[in-house]
Phi, psi and omega in degrees: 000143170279090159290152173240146172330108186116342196305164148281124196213188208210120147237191150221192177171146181285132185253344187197135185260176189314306172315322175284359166266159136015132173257005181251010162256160196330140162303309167312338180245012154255001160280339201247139197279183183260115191254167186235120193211100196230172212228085184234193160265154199279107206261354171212189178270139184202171161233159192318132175088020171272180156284138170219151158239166194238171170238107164274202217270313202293350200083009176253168185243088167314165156209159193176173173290132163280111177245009179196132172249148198035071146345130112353155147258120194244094175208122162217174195278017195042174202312132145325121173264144187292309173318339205250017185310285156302335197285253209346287183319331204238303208284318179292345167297314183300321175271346166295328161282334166289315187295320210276331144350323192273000000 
């Protein structure tokens, strides 16, 4: 796949490998490098796994392996808790019986 200029992608790239971190952090995560995985626009034409560089939403410009044109966003709020279900409904009744009150 092909990106184009201007396109929204997603690249990444290692900022640090395990040795080069911090000696004041968890051991399990000093095993591991510090990777970078940010979301901008593309400033030239490329293809997945190339160096690219992007303008991210903030204006830095970042490089890095281009690994995804037009990203997804795979994030939600997880399962509805039951309780909490209901509080819009109970709450619009409650300011609705305070308005008719005044």
């Amino acid at each position: 796949m092909e990106g184009r200029k201007g396109d929204w992608v997603q690249i990444y790239k290692v900022l640090l490998q395990p040795e080069q971190r911090s000696p004041h952090i968890p051991e399990d995560t000093k095993k591991v490098p510090l990777e970078l995985r940010v979301k901008g626009f593309l400033t030239h034409d490329a293809k997945i796994n190339d160096q690219v560089t992007i303008t991210s939403l903030a204006g830095r410009i970042l490089t890095g392996k281009l690994v995804a044109i037009r990203p997804q966003y795979g994030h939600d709020f997880g399962k509805p808790v039951p309780a909490l279900l209901s509080i819009g409904k109970e709450l619009r009744m409650l300011l609705d019986k305070a308005g008719e009150e005044r």
